[in-house]
N, C-alpha and C positions, 0 to 999 in steps of 0.2 A: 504494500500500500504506500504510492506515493506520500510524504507530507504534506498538509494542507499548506501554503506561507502567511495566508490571511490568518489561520488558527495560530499557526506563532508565534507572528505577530501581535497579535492578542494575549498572547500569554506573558510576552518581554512585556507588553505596555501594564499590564496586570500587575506583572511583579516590580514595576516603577510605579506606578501610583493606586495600588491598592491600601486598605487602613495597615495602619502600623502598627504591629506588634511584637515587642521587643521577643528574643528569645525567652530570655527567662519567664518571662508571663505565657508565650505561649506554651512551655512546655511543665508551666507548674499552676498554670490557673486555666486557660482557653483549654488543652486538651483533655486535661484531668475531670475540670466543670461539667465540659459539653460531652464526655464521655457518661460519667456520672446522670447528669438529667436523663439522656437517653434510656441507660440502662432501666431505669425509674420508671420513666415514662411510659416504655413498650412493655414493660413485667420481664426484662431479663436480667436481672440481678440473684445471684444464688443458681443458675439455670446447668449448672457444669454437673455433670454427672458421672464420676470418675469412674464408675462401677458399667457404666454404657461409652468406655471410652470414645465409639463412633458414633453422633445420635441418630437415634433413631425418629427424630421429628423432625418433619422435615416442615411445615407449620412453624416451628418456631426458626429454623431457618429464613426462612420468608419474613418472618418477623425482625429478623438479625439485619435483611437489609433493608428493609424501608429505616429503622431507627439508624442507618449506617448512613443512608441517604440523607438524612437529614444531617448529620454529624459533618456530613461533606459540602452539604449549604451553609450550615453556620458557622462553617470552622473556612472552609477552603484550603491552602497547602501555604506554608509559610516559605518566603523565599531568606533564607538565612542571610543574604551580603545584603539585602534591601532594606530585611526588617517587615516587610510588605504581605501581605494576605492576597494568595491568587482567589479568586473567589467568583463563583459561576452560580445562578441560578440554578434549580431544580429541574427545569425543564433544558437548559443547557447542558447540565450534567448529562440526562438519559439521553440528549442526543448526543454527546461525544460517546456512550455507551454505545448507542446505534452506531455511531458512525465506526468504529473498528471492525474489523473482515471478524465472518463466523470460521472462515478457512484463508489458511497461509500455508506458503509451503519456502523453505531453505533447499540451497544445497543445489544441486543442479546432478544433470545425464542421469546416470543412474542411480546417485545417490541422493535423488528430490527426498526430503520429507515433507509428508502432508500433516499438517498443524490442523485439527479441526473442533469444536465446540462438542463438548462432552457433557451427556447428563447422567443423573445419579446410574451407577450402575449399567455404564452403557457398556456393550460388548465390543465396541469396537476398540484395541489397543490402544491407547496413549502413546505419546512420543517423550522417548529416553533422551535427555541432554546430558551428558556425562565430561570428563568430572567435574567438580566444581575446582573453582581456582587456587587450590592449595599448592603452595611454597613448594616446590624443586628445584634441585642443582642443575647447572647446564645441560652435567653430564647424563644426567636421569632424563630430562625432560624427552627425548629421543624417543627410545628403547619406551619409556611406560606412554608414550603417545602411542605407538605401532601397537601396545599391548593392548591399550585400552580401545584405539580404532577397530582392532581386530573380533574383537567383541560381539556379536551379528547384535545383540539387542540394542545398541547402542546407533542412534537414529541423527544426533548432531554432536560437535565438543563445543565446550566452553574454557577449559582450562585444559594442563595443569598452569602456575603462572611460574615465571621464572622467578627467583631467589638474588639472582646478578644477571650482569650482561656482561657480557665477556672479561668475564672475573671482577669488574667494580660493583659494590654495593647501589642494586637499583634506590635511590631515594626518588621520593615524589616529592611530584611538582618539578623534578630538576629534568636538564636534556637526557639525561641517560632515561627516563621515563620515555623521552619521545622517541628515542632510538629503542630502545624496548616493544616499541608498537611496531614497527616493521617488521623486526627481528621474531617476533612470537610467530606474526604470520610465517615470515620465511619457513621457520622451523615446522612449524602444524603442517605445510606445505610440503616440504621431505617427506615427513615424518608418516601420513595418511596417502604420500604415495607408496609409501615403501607396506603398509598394511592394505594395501588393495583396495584405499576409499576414494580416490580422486574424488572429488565434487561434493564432501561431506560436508553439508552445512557448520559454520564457525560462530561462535559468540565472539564479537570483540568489546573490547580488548581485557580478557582474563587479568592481564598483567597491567593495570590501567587505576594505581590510587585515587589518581586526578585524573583531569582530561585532556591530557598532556598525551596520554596511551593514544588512545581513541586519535587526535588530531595527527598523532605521526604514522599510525599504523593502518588503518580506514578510510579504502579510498586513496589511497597512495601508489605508484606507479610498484609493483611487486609485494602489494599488503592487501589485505581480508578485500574482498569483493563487494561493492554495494549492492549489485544486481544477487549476489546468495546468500553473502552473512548477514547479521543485524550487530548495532549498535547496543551495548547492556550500559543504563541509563540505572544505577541505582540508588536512590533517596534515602538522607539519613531519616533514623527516626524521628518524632511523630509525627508521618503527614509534612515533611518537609522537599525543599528543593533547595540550589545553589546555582551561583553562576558555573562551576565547576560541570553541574550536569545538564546549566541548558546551553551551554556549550556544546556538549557533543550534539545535542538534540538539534542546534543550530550547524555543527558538522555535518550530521546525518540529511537534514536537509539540503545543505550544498552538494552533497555528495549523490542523492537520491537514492538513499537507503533508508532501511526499517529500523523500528526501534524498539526493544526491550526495557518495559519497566517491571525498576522490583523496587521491596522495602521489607521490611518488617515489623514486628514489633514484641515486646517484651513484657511475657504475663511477669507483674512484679514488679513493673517500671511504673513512666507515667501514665500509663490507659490502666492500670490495676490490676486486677487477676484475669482470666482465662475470661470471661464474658469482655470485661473493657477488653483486652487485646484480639478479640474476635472481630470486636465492632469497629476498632481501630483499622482493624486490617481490611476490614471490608471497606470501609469509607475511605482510606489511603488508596484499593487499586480503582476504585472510582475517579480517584483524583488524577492517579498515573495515566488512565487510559485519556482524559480530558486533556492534560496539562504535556504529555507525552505524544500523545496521538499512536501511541506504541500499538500493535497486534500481539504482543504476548506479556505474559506475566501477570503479577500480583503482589499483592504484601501479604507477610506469615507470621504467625507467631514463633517465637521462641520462649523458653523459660529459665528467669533468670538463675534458679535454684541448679541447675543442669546444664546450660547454655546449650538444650536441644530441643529437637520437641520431637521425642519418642514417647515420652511419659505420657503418663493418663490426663492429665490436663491438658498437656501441651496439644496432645492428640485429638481428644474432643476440640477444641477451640479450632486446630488446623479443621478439622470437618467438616465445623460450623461455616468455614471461610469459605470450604469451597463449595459446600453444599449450597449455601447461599448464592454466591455466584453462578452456579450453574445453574441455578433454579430463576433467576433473575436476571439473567443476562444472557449473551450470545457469542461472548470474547472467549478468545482461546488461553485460559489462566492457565500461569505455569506458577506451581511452587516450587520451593526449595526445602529436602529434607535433611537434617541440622543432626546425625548421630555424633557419639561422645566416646565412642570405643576406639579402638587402634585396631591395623589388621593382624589376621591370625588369634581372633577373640569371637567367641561365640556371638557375646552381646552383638557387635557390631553389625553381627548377619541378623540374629533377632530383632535389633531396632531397626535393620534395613526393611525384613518382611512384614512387621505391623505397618509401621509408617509408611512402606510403599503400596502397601495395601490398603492404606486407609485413602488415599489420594488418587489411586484407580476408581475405589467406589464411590466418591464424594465428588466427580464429575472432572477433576484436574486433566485439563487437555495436554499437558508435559510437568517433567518432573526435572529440575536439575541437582544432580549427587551423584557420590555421594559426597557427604563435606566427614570423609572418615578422620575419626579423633577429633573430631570439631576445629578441626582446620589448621591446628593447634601447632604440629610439627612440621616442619622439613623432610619433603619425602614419603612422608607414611599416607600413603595411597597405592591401590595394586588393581590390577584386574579383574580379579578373581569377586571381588564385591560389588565390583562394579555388573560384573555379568550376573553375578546371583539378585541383585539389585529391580536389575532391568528385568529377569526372569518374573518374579514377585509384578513386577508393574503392568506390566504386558497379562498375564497369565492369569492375573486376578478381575482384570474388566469383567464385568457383566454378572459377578457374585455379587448377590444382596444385602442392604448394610446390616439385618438380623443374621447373614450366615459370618460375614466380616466381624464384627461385635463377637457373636462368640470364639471365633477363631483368637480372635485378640487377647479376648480375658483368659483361652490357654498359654498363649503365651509369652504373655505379660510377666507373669509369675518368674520365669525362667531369667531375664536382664534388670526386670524393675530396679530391683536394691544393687546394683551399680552405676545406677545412671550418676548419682552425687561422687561418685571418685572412682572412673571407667577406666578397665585396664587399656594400658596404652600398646601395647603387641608391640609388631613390629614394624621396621620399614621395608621398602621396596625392595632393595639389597641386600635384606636379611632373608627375605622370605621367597625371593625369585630370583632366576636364574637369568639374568641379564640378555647372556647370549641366544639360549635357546627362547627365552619369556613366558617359560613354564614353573608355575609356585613349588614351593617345596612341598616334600611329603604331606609335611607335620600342616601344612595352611589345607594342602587337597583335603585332609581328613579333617577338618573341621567345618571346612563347606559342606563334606558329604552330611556326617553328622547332624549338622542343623538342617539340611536341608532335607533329611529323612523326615527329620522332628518335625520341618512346620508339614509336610504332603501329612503325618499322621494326624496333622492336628487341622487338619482338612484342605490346607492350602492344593488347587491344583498343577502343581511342577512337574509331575512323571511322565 
């Protein structure tokens, strides 16, 4: 989808003279307040129900977004170097809703992927975006791209990001950042020819603090392609923007490429617990599809107790977000799932298979992960979960959210009590064999393993 320029327009002049609100009030009195009245207002306060981690109401979903709609009228997205409130009527809002494709596709010849609008429980597969942009050495980024392309369920890449650039410490905002945007492509470029994916759709710029990435590597004579990759446009929390990301949004438009919005949000923070960060997140990808004009993504929760959202709150609220969205909209929402284990650890395959099965049945048209170890190390990211991942995501479409739910609370039991201090496993180099890019024994048997466990506990993988 081309960029509108009249709609960007309108969004620069927005975030120049819309009302002014300083940061700190917005993010300790506006979002907190108007999160609050809402919850009140609709009867969703108390509504999380740990013990049905995926809900089963799909009613109060519905209810999640009209009180989200509203949250996204009286609040709008605050532009942080302005100080500014972008802020759109209600009937503006559901037409920028309208206005985004119900189907997108990346990627080109034979590696198109179709992007398309998914509701509760639809049987048609979802689209794998793998991995997410966790830290790697030079030397790794190579060899775990070819691993992780090689993967069949794996449909676009977004990462892994680089760690340096040719041996200097990448800092942001500095030119090594802008030389890093070329350089990633280059690499992904090798790296997805040497795995048999030419033409694999690309997120850029994985390696992109600022938008420094974005302007040196997108759209550049030998970097990411506007006509196949998109632009990843991501908003700090609550319900924010910056010059930093309408910049790329204004690169993307010169360039005539697409644009990904994401955000999230933090049950525990400023929106509250697991209802305010549902509602958060709902009225946030409201904002991103208006303010971004983007065809994909969304805002998620996380919890700040875990910094994931595998857990039973985290879970329900992620449900609520997209169950809502899918019920209320027609956009291709993509989340992101946030696990807290390292690889070569059971947890990490069980938080992949609730969480990636919570997000096929709750209508998620893509999923990008996974963020193994919560993103935390250098390195510790591998194939081998990425592929059991994508299995779970794919495989799970068109199961009901009462067979999902129970699957869940079997297997809930098994990672719960380490989600607060999650083994860290190992790294890529410990657990796989570089040359050949096949995992060691000891990681094979732990896929098997778990992967026996969730088929028993109903999951279909066989």
């Amino acid at each position: 989808m081309t960029l509108n320029r009249d709609r960007l327009m309108d969004v620069l002049e927005k975030a120049h003279k819309g009302p002014i609100i300083k940061q700190f009030d917005w993010d300790t009195r506006t979002i907190p307040g108007t999160i609050a009245a809402k919850l009140k207002k609709y009867g969703l306060q108390k509504t999380c129900d740990p013990a049905n981690p995926i809900n089963q109401d799909l009613e109060l979903a519905d209810r999640y977004f009209e009180a989200a709609l509203e949250v996204a009228t009286e609040t709008g997205m605050l532009c942080t170097d302005t100080q500014r409130a972008i802020r759109y009527s209600r009937d503006e809002l559901l037409a920028g809703l309208d206005a985004a494709p119900a189907a997108f596709t990346l990627g080109e010849g034979k590696e198109v992927a179709h992007f398309g609008h998914r509701s509760i429980s639809d049987p048609v597969p979802p689209i794998w975006v793998s991995p997410l942009s966790i830290a790697v050495s030079e030397d790794v980024f190579e060899p775990l791209v070819i691993g992780i392309a090689s993967v069949p369920e794996v449909d676009c890449l977004e990462g892994p990001s680089f760690e340096t650039i040719w041996g200097a410490p990448l800092r942001a905002g500095s030119p090594y950042e802008l030389l890093a945007g070329k350089m990633q492509a280059e690499r992904f470029y090798s790296a997805i020819s040497k795995a048999g994916r030419d033409g694999i759709g690309l997120y850029a710029v994985g390696t992109s603090p600022t938008h420094y990435g974005v302007l040196g590597g997108f759209g550049v004579p030998g970097g990411y392609k506007p006509e196949r990759d998109i632009v990843l446009v991501l908003s700090p929390v609550e319900i924010k923007t910056s010059y930093e990301n309408l910049m790329k949004l204004a690169h993307a438009y010169n360039c005539g490429g697409q644009t990904y919005g994401g955000s999230w949000s933090m049950i525990g923070g400023y929106a509250g617990g697991p209802e305010g960060a549902a509602l958060s997140c709902i009225a946030c990808t409201i904002m991103l599809y208006n303010v971004y004009q983007c065809v994909n993504g969304a805002s998620f929760p996380y919890d700040l107790k875990t910094m994931g959202n595998c857990g039973r709150n985290a879970l329900w609220s992620l449900g609520v977000v997209f169950q809502a969205l899918s019920r209320n909209t027609h956009i291709c929402a993509n989340s992101v799932l946030n696990q807290t284990a390292g690889p070569v650890t059971e947890c990490l395959l069980y938080e992949s298979a609730v969480g990636m099965m919570t997000l096929s049945v709750c209508g998620t048209s893509s999923c990008t992960g996974p963020r193994t170890a919560g993103g935390k190390y250098t390195n510790y990211i591998t194939p081998l979960e990425v592929k059991f991942a994508g299995e779970v995501f794919k495989k799970t479409a068109g199961m009901s959210l009462a067979q999902a739910n129970e699957i869940a609370n079997r297997l809930l039991p098994k990672y719960e009590h380490e989600l607060g201090h999650p083994p860290k496993g190992q790294s890529f180099q410990q657990c796989y064999n570089l040359e050949t890019l096949q995992p060691t024994d000891e990681w094979r048997k732990v896929y098997d393993t778990v992967k026996n466990d969730v088929i028993a506990a109903g999951m279909p993988l066989s």
